[in-house]
MDTraj code that builds the backbone (N, CA, C; nanometers):
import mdtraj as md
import numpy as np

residues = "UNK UNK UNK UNK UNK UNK UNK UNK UNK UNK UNK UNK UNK UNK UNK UNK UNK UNK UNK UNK UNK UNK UNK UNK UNK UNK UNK UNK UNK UNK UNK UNK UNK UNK UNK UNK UNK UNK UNK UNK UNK UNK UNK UNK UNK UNK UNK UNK UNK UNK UNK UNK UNK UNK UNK UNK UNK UNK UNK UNK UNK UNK UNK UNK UNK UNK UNK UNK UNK UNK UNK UNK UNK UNK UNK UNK UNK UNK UNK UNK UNK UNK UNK UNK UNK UNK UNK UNK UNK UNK UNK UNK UNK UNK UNK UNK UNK UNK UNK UNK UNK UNK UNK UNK UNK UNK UNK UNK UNK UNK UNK UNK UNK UNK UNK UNK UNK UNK UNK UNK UNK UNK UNK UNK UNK UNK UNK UNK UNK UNK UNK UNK UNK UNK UNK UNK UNK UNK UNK UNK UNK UNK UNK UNK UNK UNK UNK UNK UNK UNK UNK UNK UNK UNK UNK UNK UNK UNK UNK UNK UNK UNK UNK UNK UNK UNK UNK UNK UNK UNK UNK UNK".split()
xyz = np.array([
    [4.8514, 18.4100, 1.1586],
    [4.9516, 18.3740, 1.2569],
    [4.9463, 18.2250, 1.2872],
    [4.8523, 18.1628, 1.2983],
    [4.8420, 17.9939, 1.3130],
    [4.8878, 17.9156, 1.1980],
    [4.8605, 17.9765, 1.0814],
    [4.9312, 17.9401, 0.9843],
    [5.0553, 17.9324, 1.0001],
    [5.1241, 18.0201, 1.0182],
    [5.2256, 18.0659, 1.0412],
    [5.3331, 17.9748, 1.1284],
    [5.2976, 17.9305, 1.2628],
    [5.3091, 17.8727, 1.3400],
    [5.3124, 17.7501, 1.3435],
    [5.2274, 17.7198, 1.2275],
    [5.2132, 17.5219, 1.1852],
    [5.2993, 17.5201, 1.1139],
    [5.3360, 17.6140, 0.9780],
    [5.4782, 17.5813, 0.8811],
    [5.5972, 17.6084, 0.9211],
    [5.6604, 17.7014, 1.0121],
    [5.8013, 17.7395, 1.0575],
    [5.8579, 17.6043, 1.1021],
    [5.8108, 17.4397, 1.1962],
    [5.8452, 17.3662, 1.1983],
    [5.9414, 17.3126, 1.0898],
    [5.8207, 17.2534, 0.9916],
    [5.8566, 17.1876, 0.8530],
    [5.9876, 17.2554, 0.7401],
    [5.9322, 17.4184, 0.7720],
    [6.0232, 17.5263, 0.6595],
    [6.1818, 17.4683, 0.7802],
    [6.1769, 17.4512, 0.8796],
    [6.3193, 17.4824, 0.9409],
    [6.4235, 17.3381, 0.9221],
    [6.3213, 17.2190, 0.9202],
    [6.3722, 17.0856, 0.8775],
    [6.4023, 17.0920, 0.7397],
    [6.3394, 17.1381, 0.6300],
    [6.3618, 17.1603, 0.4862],
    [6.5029, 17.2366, 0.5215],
    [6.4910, 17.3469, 0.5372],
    [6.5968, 17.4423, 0.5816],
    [6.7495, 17.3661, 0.5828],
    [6.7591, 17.3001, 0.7133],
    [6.8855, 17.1923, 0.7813],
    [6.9088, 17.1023, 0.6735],
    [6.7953, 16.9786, 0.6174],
    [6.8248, 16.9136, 0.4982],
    [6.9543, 16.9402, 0.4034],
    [6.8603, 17.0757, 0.3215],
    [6.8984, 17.1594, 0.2014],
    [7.0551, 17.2329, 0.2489],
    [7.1037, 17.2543, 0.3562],
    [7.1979, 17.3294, 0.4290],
    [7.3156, 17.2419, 0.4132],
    [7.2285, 17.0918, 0.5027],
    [7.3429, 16.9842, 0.5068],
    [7.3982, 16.9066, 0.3771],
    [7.3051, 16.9345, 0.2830],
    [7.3591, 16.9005, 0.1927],
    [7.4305, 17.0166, 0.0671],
    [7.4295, 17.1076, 0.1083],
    [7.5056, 17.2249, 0.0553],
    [7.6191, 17.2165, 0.1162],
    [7.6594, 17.1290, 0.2470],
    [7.7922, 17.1648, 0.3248],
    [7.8548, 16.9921, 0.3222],
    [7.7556, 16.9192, 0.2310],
    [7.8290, 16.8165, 0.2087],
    [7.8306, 16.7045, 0.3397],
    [7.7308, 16.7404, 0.4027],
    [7.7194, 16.6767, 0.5444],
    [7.5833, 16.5408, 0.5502],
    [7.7153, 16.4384, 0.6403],
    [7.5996, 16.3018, 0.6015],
    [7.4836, 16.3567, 0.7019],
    [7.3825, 16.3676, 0.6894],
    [7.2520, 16.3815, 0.7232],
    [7.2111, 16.2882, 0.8151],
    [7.2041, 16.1772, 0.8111],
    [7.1176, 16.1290, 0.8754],
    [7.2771, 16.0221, 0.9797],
    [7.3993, 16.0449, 0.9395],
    [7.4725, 16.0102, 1.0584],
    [7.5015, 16.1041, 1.1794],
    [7.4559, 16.2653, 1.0815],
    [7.4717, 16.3876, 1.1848],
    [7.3559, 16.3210, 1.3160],
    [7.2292, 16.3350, 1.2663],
    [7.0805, 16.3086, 1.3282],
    [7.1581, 16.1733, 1.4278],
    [7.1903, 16.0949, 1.3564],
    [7.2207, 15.9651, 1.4841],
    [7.2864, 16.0116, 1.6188],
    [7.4190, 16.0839, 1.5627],
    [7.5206, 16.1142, 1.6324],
    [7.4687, 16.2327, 1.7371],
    [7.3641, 16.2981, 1.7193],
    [7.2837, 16.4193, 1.7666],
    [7.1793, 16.3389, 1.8560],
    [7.1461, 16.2273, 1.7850],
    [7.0185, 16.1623, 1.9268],
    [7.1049, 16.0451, 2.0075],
    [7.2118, 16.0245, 1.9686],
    [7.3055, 15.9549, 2.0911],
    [7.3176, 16.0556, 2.2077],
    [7.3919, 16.1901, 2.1799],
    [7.4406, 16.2525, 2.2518],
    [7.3264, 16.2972, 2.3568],
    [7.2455, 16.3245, 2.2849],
    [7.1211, 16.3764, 2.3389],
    [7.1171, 16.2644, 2.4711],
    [7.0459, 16.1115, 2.4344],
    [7.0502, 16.0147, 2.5457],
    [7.1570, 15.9946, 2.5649],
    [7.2745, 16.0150, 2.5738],
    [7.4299, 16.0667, 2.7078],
    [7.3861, 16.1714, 2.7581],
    [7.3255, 16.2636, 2.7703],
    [7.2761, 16.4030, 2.8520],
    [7.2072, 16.3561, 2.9174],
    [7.0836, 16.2948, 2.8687],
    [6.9495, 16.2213, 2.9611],
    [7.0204, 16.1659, 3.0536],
    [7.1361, 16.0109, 3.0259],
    [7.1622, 15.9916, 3.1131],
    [7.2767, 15.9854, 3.2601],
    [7.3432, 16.0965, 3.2265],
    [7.3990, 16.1959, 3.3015],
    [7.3121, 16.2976, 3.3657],
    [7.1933, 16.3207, 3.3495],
    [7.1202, 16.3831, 3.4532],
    [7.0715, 16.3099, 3.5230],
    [6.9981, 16.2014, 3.4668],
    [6.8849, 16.1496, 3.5585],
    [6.9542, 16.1043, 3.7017],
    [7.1009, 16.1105, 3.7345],
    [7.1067, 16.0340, 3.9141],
    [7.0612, 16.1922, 3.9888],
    [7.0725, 16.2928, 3.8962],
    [7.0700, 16.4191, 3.9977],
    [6.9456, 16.4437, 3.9877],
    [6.8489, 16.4206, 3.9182],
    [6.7199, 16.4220, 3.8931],
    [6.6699, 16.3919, 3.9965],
    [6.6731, 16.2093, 4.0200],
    [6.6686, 16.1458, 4.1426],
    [6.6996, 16.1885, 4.2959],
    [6.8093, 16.2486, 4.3242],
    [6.8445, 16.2822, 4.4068],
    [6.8103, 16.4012, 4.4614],
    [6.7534, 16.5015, 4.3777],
    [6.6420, 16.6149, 4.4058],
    [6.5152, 16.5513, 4.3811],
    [6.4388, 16.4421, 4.3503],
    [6.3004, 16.4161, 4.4094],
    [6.2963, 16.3605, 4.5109],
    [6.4332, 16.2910, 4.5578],
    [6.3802, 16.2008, 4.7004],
    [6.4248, 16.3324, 4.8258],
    [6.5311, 16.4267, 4.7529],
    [6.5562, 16.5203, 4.9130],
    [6.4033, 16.6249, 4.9680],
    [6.3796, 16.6720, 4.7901],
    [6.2235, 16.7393, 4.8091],
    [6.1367, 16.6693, 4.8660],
    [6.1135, 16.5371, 4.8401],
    [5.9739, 16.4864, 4.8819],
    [6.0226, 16.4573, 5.1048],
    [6.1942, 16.4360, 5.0723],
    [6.1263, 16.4151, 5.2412],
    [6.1885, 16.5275, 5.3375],
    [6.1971, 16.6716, 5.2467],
    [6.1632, 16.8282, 5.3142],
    [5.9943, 16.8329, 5.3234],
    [5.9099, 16.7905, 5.2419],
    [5.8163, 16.8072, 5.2318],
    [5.7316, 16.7154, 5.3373],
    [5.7446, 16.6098, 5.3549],
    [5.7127, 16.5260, 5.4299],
    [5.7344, 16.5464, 5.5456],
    [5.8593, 16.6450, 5.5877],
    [5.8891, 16.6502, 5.7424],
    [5.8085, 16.7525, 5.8018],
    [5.7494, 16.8585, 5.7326],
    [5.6525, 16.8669, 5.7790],
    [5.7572, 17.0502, 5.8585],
    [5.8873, 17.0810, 5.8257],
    [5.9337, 17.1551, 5.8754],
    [5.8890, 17.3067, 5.8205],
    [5.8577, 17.3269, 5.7303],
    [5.8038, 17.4474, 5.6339],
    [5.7102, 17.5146, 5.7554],
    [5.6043, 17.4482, 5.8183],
    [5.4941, 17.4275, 5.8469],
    [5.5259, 17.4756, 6.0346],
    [5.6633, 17.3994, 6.0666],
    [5.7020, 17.4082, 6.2210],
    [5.7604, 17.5772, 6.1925],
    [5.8359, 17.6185, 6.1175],
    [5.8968, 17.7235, 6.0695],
    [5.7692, 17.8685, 6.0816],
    [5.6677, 17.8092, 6.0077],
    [5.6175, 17.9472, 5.9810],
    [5.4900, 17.9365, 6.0851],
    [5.5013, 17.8781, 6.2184],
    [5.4319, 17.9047, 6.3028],
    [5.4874, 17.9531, 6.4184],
    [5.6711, 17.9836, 6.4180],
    [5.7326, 18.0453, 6.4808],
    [5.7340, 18.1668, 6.4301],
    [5.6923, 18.1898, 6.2889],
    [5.7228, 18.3125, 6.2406],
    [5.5910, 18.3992, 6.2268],
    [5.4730, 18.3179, 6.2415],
    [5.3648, 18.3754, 6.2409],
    [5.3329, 18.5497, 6.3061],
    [5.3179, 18.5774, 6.3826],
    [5.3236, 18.6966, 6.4530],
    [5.3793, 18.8340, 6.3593],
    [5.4754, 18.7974, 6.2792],
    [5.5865, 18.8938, 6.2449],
    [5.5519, 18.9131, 6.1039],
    [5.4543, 18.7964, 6.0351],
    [5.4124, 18.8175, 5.9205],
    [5.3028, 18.8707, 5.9116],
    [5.2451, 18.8552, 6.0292],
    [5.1136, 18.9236, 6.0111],
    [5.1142, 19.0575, 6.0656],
    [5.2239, 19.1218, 6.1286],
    [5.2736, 19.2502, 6.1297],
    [5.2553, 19.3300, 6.0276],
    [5.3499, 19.2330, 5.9163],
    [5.3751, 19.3131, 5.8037],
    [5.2757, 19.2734, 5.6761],
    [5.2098, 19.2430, 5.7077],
    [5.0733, 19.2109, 5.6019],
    [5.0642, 19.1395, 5.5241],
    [5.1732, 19.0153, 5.5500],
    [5.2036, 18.8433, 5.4623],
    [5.1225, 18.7790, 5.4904],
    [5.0580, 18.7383, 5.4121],
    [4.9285, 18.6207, 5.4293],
    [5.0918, 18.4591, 5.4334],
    [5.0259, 18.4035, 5.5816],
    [5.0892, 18.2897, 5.6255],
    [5.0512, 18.1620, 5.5174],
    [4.9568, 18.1777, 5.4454],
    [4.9268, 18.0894, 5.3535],
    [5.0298, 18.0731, 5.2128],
    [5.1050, 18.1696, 5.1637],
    [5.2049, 18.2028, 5.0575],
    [5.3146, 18.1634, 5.1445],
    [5.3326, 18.1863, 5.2520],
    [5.5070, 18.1641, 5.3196],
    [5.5326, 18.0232, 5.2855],
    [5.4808, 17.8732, 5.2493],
    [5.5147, 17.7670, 5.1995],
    [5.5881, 17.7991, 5.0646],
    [5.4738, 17.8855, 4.9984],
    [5.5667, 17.8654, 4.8611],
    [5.7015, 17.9683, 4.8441],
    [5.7012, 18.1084, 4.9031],
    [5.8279, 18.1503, 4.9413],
    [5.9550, 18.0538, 4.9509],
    [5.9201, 17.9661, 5.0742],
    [6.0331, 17.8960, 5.1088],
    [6.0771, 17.7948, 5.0212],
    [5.9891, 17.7630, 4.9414],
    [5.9856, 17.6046, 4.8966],
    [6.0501, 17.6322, 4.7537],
    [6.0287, 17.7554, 4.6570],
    [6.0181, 17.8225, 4.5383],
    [6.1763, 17.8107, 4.5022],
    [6.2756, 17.7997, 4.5975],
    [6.4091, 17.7531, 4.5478],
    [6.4999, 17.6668, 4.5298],
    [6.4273, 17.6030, 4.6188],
    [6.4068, 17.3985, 4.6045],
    [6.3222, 17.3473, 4.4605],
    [6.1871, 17.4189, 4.4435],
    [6.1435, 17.2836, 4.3810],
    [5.9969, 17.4198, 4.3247],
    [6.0071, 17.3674, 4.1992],
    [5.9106, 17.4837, 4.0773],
    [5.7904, 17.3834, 4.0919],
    [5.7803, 17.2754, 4.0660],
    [5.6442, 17.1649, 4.0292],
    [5.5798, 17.1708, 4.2149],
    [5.6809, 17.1868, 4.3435],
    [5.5709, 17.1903, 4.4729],
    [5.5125, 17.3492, 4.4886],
    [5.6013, 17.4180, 4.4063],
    [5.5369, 17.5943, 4.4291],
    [5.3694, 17.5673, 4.3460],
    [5.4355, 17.5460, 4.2322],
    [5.3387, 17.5463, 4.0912],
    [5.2057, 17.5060, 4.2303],
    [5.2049, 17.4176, 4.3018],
    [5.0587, 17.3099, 4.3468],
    [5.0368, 17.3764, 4.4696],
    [5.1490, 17.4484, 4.5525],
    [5.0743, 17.5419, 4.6295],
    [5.0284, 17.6591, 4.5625],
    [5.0543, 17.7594, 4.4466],
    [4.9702, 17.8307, 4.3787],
    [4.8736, 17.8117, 4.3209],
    [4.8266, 17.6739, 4.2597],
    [4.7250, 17.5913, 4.2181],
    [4.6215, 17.6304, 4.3655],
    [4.6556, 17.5271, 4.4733],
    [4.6035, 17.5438, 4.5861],
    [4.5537, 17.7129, 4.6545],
    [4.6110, 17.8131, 4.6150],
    [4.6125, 17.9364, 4.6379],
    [4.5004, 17.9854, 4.5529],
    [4.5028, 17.9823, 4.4319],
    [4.3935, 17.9900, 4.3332],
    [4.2694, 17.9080, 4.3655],
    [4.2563, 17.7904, 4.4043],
    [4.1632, 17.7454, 4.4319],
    [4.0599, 17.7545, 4.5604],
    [4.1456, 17.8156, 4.6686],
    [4.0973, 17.8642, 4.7844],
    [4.0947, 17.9768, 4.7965],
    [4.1420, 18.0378, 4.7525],
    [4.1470, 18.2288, 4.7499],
    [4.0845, 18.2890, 4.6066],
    [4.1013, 18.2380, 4.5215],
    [4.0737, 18.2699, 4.3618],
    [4.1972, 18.3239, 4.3280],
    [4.2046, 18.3108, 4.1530],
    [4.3559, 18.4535, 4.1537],
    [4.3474, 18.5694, 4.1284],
    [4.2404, 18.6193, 4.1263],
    [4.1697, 18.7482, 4.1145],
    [4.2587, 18.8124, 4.2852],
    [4.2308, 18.7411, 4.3803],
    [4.2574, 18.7857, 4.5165],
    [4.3810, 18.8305, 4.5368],
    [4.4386, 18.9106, 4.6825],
    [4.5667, 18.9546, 4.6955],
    [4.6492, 18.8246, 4.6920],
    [4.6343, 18.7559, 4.7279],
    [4.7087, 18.6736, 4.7996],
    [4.7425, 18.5440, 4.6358],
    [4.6115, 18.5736, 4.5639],
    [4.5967, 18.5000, 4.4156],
    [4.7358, 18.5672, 4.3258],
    [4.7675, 18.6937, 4.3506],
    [4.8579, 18.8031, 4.2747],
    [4.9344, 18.8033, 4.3146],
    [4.9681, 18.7480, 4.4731],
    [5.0818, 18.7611, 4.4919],
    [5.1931, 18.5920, 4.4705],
    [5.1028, 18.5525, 4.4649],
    [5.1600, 18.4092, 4.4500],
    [5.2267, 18.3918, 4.3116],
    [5.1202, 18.4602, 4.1841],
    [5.1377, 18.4774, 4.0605],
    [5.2779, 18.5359, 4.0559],
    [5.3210, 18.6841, 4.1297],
    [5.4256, 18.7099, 4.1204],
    [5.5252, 18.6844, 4.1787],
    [5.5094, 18.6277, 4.3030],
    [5.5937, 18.5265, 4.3536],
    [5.6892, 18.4420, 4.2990],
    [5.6367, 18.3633, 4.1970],
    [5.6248, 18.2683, 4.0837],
    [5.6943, 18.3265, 3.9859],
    [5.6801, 18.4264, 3.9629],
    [5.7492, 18.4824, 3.8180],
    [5.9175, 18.5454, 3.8756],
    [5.9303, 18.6041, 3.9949],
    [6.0330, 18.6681, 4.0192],
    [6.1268, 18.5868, 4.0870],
    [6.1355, 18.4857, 4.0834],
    [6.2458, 18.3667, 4.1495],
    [6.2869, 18.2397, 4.0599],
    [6.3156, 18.1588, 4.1033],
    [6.3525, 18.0717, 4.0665],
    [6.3671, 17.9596, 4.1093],
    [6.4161, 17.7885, 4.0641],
    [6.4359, 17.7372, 4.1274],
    [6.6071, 17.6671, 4.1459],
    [6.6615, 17.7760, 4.2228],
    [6.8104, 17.7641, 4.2642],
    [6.8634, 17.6199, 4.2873],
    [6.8313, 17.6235, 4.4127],
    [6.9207, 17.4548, 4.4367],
    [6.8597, 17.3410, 4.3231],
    [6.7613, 17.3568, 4.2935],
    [6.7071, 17.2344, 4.1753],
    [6.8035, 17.2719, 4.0588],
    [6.8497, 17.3567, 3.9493],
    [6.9275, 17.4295, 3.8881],
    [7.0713, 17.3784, 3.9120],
    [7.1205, 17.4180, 4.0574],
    [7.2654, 17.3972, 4.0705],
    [7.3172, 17.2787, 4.0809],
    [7.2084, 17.1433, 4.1196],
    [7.1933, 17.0235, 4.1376],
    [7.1711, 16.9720, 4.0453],
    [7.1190, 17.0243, 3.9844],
    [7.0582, 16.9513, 3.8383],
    [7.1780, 16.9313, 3.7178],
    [7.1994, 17.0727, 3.6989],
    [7.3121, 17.1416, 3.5838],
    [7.4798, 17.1062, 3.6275],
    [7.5118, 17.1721, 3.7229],
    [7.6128, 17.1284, 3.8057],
    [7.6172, 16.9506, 3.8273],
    [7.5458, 16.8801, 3.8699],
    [7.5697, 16.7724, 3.8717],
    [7.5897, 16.6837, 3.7691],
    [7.5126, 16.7157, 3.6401],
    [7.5084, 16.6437, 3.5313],
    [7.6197, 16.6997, 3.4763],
    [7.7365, 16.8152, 3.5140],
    [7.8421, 16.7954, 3.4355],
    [7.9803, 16.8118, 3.5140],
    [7.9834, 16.7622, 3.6215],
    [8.0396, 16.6657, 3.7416],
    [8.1149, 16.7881, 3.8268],
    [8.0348, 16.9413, 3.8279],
    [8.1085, 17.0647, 3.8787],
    [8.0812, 17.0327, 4.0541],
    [8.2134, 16.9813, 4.1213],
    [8.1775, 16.9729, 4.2719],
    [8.1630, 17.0817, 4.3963],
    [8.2490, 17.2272, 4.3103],
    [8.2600, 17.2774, 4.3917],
    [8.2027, 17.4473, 4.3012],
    [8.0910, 17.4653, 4.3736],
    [7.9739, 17.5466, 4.3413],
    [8.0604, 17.7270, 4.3931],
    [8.1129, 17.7301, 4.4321],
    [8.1882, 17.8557, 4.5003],
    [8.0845, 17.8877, 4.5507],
    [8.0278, 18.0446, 4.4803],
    [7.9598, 18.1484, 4.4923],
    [7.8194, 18.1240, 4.4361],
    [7.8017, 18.0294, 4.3679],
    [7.6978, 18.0274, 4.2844],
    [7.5591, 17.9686, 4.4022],
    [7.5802, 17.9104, 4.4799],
    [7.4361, 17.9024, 4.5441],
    [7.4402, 17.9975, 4.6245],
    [7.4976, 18.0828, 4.7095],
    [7.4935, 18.2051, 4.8267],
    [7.4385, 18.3027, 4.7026],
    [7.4759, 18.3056, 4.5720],
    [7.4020, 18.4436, 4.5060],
    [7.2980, 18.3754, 4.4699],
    [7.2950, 18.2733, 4.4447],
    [7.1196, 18.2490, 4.3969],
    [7.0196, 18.2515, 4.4687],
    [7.0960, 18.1587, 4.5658],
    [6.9600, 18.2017, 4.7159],
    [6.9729, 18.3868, 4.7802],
    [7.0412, 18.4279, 4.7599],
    [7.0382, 18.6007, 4.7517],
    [6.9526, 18.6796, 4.6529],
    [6.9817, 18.6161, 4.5252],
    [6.8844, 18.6518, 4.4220],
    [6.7251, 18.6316, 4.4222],
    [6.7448, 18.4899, 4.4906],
    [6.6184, 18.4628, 4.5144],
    [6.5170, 18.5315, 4.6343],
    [6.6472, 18.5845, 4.7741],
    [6.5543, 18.6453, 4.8668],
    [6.5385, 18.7977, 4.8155],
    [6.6129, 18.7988, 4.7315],
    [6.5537, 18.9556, 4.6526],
    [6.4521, 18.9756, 4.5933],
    [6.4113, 18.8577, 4.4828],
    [6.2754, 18.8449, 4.4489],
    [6.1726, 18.8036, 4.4812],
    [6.1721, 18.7016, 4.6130],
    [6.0720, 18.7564, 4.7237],
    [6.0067, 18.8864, 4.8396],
    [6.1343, 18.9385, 4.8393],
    [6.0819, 19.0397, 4.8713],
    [6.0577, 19.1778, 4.7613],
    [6.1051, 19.1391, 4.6785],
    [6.0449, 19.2271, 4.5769],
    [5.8882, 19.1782, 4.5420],
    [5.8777, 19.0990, 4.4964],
    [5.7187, 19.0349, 4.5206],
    [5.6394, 19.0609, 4.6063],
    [5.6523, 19.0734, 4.7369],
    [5.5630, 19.0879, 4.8289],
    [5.5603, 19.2676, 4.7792],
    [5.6880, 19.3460, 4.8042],
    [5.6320, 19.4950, 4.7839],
    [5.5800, 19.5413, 4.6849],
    [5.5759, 19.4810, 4.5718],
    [5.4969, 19.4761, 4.4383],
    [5.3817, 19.4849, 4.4019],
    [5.3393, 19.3178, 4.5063],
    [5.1977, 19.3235, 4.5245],
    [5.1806, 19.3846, 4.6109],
    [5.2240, 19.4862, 4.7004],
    [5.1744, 19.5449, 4.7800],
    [5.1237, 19.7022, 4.7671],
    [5.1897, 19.7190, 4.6531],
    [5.2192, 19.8525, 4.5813],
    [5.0662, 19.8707, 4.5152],
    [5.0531, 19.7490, 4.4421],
    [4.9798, 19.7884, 4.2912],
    [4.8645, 19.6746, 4.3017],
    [4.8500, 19.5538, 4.4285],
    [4.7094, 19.5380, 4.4381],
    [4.6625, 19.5231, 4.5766],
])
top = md.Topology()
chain = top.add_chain()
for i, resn in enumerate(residues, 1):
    res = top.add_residue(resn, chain, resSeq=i)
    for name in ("N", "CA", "C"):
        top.add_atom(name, md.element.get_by_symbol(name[0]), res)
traj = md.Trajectory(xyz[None], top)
């Protein structure tokens, strides 16, 4: 299988070569015309790129996640939510790289062996990151008016948080 895995590269470039020149196709003006377009994509994303690291970093900075789930405290610990995961809940549809470092952080203080290690894991797997997505994709191809598409994602998304929590609640 490693074998395997090192030649499918090379066999797939041979492949395109041998193809393009069976179809009579300039080769290496295709390749130009393919890594132009490519950097026109790059740079048609990168202002929305920008504009989701500076809104994340100063949600994160304000420090509101934090004012939020100490109003909500009481009600989570009702229902058997470790207050330590409710950051990445909230944060998990904004922004995948600040979840990723509070589950890092979760693993490292809890282990991931632990409930709270499993639930983060699945946390992580059953969502997404919505507004980064609709900002990202949507912006880089100049769609202004989103209809329906963020009310179902952030719907989708509070579905797979709470599917997560009863999951791990089920089975560890």
């Amino acid at each position: 299988m490693n074998t395997l895995s090192k030649i499918v590269i090379p066999i797939f470039v041979v492949f395109v070569i041998f193809y393009g020149f069976k179809k009579h196709v300039s080769i290496y003006d295709a390749f130009l015309e393919g890594a132009k377009e490519g950097l026109m994509i790059s740079f048609n994303i990168f202002p929305s790129i920008i504009a989701m690291v500076f809104a994340i970093n100063i949600f994160l900075d304000s420090n509101f996640v934090y004012e939020v789930l100490g109003f909500f405290s009481p009600i989570l610990e009702f229902v058997n939510i470790p207050l330590e995961i409710m950051p990445m809940a909230l944060l998990r549809p904004i922004s995948g790289t600040a979840t990723l470092a509070i589950m890092n952080d979760v693993f490292i203080n809890f282990g991931p062996d632990s409930y709270i290690g499993r639930l983060a894991s699945v946390l992580q797997g059953c969502t997404d990151t919505t507004i980064y997505v609709l900002a990202l994709y949507f912006g880089s191809i100049g769609i202004k008016k989103t209809r329906y598409s963020l009310p179902v994602g952030l719907f989708a998304d509070l579905v797979g948080i709470t599917v997560a929590f009863l999951i791990t609640m089920l089975f560890f």
